[in-house]
FIVEXFI-964267 format. One record per residue (C-alpha): x, z, y; residue number from 1. Coordinates in Angstrom, 1 decimal. Each point is the difference from the previous one (the first is absolute). Layout:
N
SITE    east      up   north    n
SITE       X       Z       Y  NUM
...
//
This chain:
207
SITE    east      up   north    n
SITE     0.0     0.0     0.0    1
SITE     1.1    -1.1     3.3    2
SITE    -1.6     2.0     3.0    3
SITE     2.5    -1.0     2.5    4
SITE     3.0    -2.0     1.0    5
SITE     2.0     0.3     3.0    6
SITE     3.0    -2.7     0.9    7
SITE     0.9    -3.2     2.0    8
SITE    -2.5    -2.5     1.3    9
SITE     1.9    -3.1    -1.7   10
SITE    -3.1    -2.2     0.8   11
SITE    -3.3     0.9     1.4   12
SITE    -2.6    -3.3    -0.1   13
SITE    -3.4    -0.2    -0.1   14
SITE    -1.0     3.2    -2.4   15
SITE     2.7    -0.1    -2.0   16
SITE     2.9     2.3     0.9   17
SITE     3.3     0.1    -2.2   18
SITE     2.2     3.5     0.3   19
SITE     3.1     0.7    -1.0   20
SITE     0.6     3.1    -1.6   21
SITE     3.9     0.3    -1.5   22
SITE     0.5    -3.2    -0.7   23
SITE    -3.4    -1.1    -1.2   24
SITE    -2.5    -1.4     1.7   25
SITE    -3.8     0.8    -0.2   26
SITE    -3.0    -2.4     0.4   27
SITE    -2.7     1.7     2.0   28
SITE    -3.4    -1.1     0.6   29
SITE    -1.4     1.3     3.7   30
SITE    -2.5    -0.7     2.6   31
SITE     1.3    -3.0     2.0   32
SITE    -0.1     2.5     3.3   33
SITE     2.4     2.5    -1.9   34
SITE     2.3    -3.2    -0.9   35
SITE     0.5    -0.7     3.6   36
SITE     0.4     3.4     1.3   37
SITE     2.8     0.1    -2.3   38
SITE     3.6    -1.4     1.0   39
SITE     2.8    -1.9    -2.1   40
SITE     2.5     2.4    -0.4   41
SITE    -1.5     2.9     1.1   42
SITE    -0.4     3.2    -2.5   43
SITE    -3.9     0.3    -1.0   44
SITE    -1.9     2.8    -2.0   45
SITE    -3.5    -1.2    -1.9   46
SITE    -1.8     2.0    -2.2   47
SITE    -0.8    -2.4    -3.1   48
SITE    -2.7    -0.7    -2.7   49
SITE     1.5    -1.5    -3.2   50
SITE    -2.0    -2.1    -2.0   51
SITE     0.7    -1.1    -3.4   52
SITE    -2.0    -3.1    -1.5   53
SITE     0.4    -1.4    -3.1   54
SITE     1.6    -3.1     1.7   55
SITE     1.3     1.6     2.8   56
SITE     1.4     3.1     2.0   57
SITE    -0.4     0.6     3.9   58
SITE     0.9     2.1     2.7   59
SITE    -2.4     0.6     2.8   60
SITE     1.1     2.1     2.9   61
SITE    -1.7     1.9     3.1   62
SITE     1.4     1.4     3.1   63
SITE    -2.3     3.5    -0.6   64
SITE    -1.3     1.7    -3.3   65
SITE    -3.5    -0.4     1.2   66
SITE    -0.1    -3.6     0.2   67
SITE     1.6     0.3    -3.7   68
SITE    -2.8     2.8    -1.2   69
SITE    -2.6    -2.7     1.5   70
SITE     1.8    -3.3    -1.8   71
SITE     0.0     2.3    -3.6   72
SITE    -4.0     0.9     0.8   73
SITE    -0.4    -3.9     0.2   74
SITE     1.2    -1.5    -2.8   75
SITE    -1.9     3.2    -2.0   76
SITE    -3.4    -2.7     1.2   77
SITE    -0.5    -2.0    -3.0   78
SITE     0.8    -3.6     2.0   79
SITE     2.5     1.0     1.5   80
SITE     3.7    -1.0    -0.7   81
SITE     2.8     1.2     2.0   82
SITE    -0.2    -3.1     2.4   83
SITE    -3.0     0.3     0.9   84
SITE     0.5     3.5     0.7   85
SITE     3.0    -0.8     2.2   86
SITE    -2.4    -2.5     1.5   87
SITE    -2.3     2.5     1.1   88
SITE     2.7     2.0     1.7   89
SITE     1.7    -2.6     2.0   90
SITE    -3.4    -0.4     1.5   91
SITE    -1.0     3.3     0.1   92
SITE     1.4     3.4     0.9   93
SITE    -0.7     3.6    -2.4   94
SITE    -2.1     1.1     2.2   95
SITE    -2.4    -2.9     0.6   96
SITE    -0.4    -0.5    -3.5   97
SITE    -1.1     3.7    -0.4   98
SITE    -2.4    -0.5     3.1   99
SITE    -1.2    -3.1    -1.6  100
SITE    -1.0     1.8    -3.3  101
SITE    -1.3     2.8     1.5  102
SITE    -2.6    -2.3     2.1  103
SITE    -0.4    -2.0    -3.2  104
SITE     1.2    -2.8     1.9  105
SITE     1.0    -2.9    -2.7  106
SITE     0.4    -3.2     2.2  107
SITE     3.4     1.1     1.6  108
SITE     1.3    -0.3    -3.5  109
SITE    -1.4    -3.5    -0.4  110
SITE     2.1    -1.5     2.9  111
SITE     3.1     0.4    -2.3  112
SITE     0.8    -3.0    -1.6  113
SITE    -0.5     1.1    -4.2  114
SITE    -3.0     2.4     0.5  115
SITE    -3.1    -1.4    -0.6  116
SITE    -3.9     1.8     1.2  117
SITE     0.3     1.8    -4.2  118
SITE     3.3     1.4     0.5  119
SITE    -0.2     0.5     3.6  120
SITE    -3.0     2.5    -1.4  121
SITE     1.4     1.2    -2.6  122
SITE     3.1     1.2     2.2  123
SITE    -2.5     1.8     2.1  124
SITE    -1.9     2.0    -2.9  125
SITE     3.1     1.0    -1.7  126
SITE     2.1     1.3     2.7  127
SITE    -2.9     1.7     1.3  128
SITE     0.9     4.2     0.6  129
SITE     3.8    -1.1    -0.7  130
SITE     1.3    -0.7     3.6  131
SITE    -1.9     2.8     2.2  132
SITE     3.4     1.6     0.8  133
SITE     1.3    -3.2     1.4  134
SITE    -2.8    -0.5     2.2  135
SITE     0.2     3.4     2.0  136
SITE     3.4    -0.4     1.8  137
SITE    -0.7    -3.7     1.2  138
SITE    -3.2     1.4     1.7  139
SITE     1.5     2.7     1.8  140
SITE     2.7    -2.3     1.1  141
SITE    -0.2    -1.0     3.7  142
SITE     2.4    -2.3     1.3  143
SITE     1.1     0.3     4.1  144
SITE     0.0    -2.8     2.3  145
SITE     3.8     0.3    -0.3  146
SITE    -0.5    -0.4    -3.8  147
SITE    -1.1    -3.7     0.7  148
SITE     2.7    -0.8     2.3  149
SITE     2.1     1.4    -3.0  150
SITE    -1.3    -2.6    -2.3  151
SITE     0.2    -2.8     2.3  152
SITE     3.8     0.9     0.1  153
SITE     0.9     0.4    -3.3  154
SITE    -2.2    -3.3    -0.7  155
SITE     2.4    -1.8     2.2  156
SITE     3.0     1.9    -1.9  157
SITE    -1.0    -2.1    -3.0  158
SITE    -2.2     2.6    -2.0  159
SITE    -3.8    -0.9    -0.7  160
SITE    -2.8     1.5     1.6  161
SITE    -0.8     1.5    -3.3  162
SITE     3.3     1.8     0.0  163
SITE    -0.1     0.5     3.4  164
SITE    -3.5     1.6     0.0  165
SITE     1.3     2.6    -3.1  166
SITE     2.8     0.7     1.3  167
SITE    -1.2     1.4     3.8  168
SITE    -3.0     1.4    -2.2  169
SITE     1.9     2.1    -2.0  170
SITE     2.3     1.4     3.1  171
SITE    -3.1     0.9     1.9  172
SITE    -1.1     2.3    -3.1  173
SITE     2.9     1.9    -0.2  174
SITE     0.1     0.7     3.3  175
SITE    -2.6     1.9     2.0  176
SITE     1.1    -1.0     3.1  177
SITE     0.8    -3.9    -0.6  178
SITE    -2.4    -1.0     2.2  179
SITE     1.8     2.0     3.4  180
SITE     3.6    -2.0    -1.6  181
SITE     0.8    -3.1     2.4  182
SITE     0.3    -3.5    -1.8  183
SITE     3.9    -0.2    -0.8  184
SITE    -0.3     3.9    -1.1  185
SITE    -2.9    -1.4    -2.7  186
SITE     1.8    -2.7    -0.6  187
SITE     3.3     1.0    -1.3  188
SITE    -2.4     2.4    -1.9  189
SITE    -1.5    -2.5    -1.5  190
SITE     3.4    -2.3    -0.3  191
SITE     1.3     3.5    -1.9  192
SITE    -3.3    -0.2    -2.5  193
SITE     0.7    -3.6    -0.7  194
SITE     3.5     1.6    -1.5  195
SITE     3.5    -0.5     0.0  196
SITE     0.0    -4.2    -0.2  197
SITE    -1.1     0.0     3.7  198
SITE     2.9     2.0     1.7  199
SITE     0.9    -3.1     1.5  200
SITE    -3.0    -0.8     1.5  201
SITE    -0.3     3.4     1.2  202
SITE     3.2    -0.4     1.6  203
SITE    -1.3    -3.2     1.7  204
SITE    -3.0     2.2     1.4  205
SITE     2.5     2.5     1.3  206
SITE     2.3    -2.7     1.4  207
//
Protein backbone atom coordinates (compact mmCIF):
# COMPACT_ATOMS: atom_id res chain seq x y z
CA UNK A 1 0.00 0.00 0.00
CA UNK A 2 1.13 3.26 -1.10
CA UNK A 3 -0.50 6.32 0.94
CA UNK A 4 2.03 8.83 -0.13
CA UNK A 5 5.02 9.85 -2.10
CA UNK A 6 7.04 12.80 -1.80
CA UNK A 7 9.95 13.68 -4.46
CA UNK A 8 10.92 15.72 -7.67
CA UNK A 9 8.37 17.03 -10.17
CA UNK A 10 10.27 15.25 -13.30
CA UNK A 11 7.15 16.13 -15.45
CA UNK A 12 3.94 17.47 -14.61
CA UNK A 13 1.31 17.42 -17.86
CA UNK A 14 -2.07 17.27 -18.08
CA UNK A 15 -3.13 14.89 -14.93
CA UNK A 16 -0.37 12.90 -14.97
CA UNK A 17 2.51 13.84 -12.67
CA UNK A 18 5.83 11.59 -12.64
CA UNK A 19 7.98 11.89 -9.07
CA UNK A 20 11.14 10.89 -8.43
CA UNK A 21 11.68 9.29 -5.30
CA UNK A 22 15.59 7.79 -4.97
CA UNK A 23 16.10 7.10 -8.20
CA UNK A 24 12.70 5.93 -9.25
CA UNK A 25 10.16 7.58 -10.70
CA UNK A 26 6.40 7.35 -9.89
CA UNK A 27 3.42 7.80 -12.29
CA UNK A 28 0.67 9.85 -10.56
CA UNK A 29 -2.66 10.36 -11.72
CA UNK A 30 -4.10 14.12 -10.35
CA UNK A 31 -6.58 16.73 -11.15
CA UNK A 32 -5.35 18.65 -14.08
CA UNK A 33 -5.43 22.01 -11.58
CA UNK A 34 -2.96 20.15 -9.11
CA UNK A 35 -0.74 19.19 -12.26
CA UNK A 36 -0.21 22.84 -12.97
CA UNK A 37 0.24 24.10 -9.58
CA UNK A 38 2.99 21.84 -9.53
CA UNK A 39 6.59 22.85 -10.90
CA UNK A 40 9.44 20.73 -12.82
CA UNK A 41 11.89 20.26 -10.42
CA UNK A 42 10.42 21.38 -7.50
CA UNK A 43 9.97 18.85 -4.33
CA UNK A 44 6.10 17.92 -4.00
CA UNK A 45 4.21 15.91 -1.21
CA UNK A 46 0.66 14.04 -2.37
CA UNK A 47 -1.10 11.77 -0.39
CA UNK A 48 -1.92 8.70 -2.78
CA UNK A 49 -4.59 5.96 -3.46
CA UNK A 50 -3.09 2.80 -4.99
CA UNK A 51 -5.07 0.78 -7.12
CA UNK A 52 -4.41 -2.60 -8.20
CA UNK A 53 -6.35 -4.06 -11.28
CA UNK A 54 -5.95 -7.25 -12.66
CA UNK A 55 -4.38 -5.46 -15.76
CA UNK A 56 -3.08 -2.70 -14.23
CA UNK A 57 -1.69 -0.68 -11.06
CA UNK A 58 -2.09 3.17 -10.53
CA UNK A 59 -1.24 5.93 -8.38
CA UNK A 60 -3.65 8.66 -7.79
CA UNK A 61 -2.50 11.59 -5.69
CA UNK A 62 -4.18 14.68 -3.80
CA UNK A 63 -2.83 17.79 -2.39
CA UNK A 64 -5.11 17.25 1.09
CA UNK A 65 -6.44 13.94 2.80
CA UNK A 66 -9.89 15.13 2.40
CA UNK A 67 -10.01 15.25 -1.18
CA UNK A 68 -8.36 11.60 -0.88
CA UNK A 69 -11.15 10.45 1.87
CA UNK A 70 -13.81 11.93 -0.76
CA UNK A 71 -11.99 10.09 -4.09
CA UNK A 72 -11.97 6.55 -1.80
CA UNK A 73 -15.95 7.28 -0.89
CA UNK A 74 -16.39 7.47 -4.77
CA UNK A 75 -15.18 4.73 -6.33
CA UNK A 76 -17.07 2.71 -3.08
CA UNK A 77 -20.49 3.92 -5.76
CA UNK A 78 -21.03 0.90 -7.84
CA UNK A 79 -20.22 2.91 -11.45
CA UNK A 80 -17.74 4.37 -10.42
CA UNK A 81 -14.03 3.71 -11.42
CA UNK A 82 -11.19 5.73 -10.20
CA UNK A 83 -11.38 8.10 -13.25
CA UNK A 84 -14.44 8.97 -12.99
CA UNK A 85 -13.92 9.74 -9.45
CA UNK A 86 -10.86 11.94 -10.34
CA UNK A 87 -13.26 13.37 -12.77
CA UNK A 88 -15.56 14.51 -10.30
CA UNK A 89 -12.90 16.19 -8.32
CA UNK A 90 -11.23 18.17 -10.92
CA UNK A 91 -14.65 19.69 -11.27
CA UNK A 92 -15.56 19.83 -7.97
CA UNK A 93 -14.19 20.74 -4.64
CA UNK A 94 -14.85 18.29 -1.04
CA UNK A 95 -16.99 20.53 0.12
CA UNK A 96 -19.41 21.11 -2.79
CA UNK A 97 -19.75 17.56 -3.28
CA UNK A 98 -20.86 17.24 0.38
CA UNK A 99 -23.28 20.30 -0.08
CA UNK A 100 -24.48 18.69 -3.20
CA UNK A 101 -25.54 15.35 -1.43
CA UNK A 102 -26.78 16.87 1.40
CA UNK A 103 -29.38 18.99 -0.94
CA UNK A 104 -29.83 15.76 -2.92
CA UNK A 105 -28.63 17.68 -5.73
CA UNK A 106 -27.59 15.03 -8.59
CA UNK A 107 -27.20 17.16 -11.85
CA UNK A 108 -23.81 18.82 -10.66
CA UNK A 109 -22.53 15.30 -10.96
CA UNK A 110 -23.87 14.86 -14.50
CA UNK A 111 -21.75 17.83 -16.01
CA UNK A 112 -18.73 15.54 -15.58
CA UNK A 113 -17.90 13.85 -18.64
CA UNK A 114 -18.41 9.71 -17.47
CA UNK A 115 -21.36 10.25 -15.13
CA UNK A 116 -24.46 9.58 -16.50
CA UNK A 117 -28.43 10.75 -14.69
CA UNK A 118 -28.11 6.60 -12.90
CA UNK A 119 -24.83 7.11 -11.54
CA UNK A 120 -24.98 10.72 -10.97
CA UNK A 121 -27.97 9.34 -8.47
CA UNK A 122 -26.59 6.66 -7.31
CA UNK A 123 -23.53 8.92 -6.08
CA UNK A 124 -26.00 10.97 -4.31
CA UNK A 125 -27.95 8.12 -2.33
CA UNK A 126 -24.76 6.38 -1.29
CA UNK A 127 -22.70 9.06 -0.03
CA UNK A 128 -25.60 10.45 1.69
CA UNK A 129 -24.67 10.96 5.93
CA UNK A 130 -20.93 10.25 4.77
CA UNK A 131 -19.64 13.91 4.14
CA UNK A 132 -21.49 16.05 6.94
CA UNK A 133 -18.11 16.86 8.51
CA UNK A 134 -16.82 18.35 5.34
CA UNK A 135 -19.65 20.49 4.80
CA UNK A 136 -19.38 22.47 8.24
CA UNK A 137 -16.00 24.31 7.78
CA UNK A 138 -16.70 25.46 4.14
CA UNK A 139 -19.93 27.23 5.50
CA UNK A 140 -18.35 29.00 8.17
CA UNK A 141 -15.68 30.08 5.95
CA UNK A 142 -15.86 33.80 4.93
CA UNK A 143 -13.52 35.12 2.60
CA UNK A 144 -12.42 39.16 2.91
CA UNK A 145 -12.41 41.53 0.10
CA UNK A 146 -8.57 41.24 0.37
CA UNK A 147 -9.11 37.36 0.01
CA UNK A 148 -10.17 38.13 -3.74
CA UNK A 149 -7.54 40.37 -4.51
CA UNK A 150 -5.40 37.40 -3.09
CA UNK A 151 -6.74 35.10 -5.68
CA UNK A 152 -6.46 37.39 -8.51
CA UNK A 153 -2.74 37.51 -7.58
CA UNK A 154 -1.78 34.22 -7.23
CA UNK A 155 -3.96 33.45 -10.49
CA UNK A 156 -1.60 35.69 -12.29
CA UNK A 157 1.45 33.83 -10.39
CA UNK A 158 0.40 30.77 -12.54
CA UNK A 159 -1.79 28.76 -9.88
CA UNK A 160 -5.64 28.08 -10.82
CA UNK A 161 -8.41 29.68 -9.35
CA UNK A 162 -9.19 26.44 -7.75
CA UNK A 163 -5.89 26.37 -5.95
CA UNK A 164 -6.04 29.79 -5.50
CA UNK A 165 -9.53 29.80 -3.88
CA UNK A 166 -8.18 26.72 -1.29
CA UNK A 167 -5.40 27.99 -0.58
CA UNK A 168 -6.61 31.78 0.79
CA UNK A 169 -9.57 29.62 2.19
CA UNK A 170 -7.65 27.56 4.34
CA UNK A 171 -5.36 30.74 5.68
CA UNK A 172 -8.47 32.58 6.59
CA UNK A 173 -9.62 29.51 8.94
CA UNK A 174 -6.70 29.26 10.80
CA UNK A 175 -6.56 32.59 11.49
CA UNK A 176 -9.24 34.57 13.44
CA UNK A 177 -8.06 37.67 12.42
CA UNK A 178 -7.31 37.08 8.49
CA UNK A 179 -9.70 39.35 7.52
CA UNK A 180 -7.88 42.73 9.49
CA UNK A 181 -4.31 41.10 7.48
CA UNK A 182 -3.54 43.46 4.45
CA UNK A 183 -3.21 41.74 0.87
CA UNK A 184 0.69 40.89 0.68
CA UNK A 185 0.36 39.76 4.65
CA UNK A 186 -2.54 37.06 3.17
CA UNK A 187 -0.74 36.46 0.48
CA UNK A 188 2.55 35.18 1.49
CA UNK A 189 0.23 33.33 3.93
CA UNK A 190 -1.27 31.82 1.42
CA UNK A 191 2.10 31.46 -0.89
CA UNK A 192 3.40 29.62 2.64
CA UNK A 193 0.14 27.10 2.37
CA UNK A 194 0.81 26.41 -1.15
CA UNK A 195 4.28 24.86 0.38
CA UNK A 196 7.83 24.91 -0.12
CA UNK A 197 7.80 24.67 -4.26
CA UNK A 198 6.66 28.36 -4.25
CA UNK A 199 9.60 30.06 -2.35
CA UNK A 200 10.54 31.56 -5.43
CA UNK A 201 7.49 33.09 -6.21
CA UNK A 202 7.16 34.30 -2.81
CA UNK A 203 10.43 35.90 -3.23
CA UNK A 204 9.05 37.61 -6.38
CA UNK A 205 6.07 39.05 -4.23
CA UNK A 206 8.56 40.31 -1.70
CA UNK A 207 10.90 41.75 -4.36
Amino acid sequence: MISSVRGTVLSAVGGNVVLEVGGIGYAVQVTPEHALALRVGDQAFVHTSFIVREDSMSLFGFETREQLSVFELLTGVTGVGPKSALGVLSVLGPGQIATAVATEDDAVFRKVSGIGPKTAKLIVVSLAGKLIAHTEPAASTVVPPTGDQVVVALVGLGWSEKVAVDAVANVISSNPDAATFPVQTLLRLALAQLGPAQHGAASAVRA
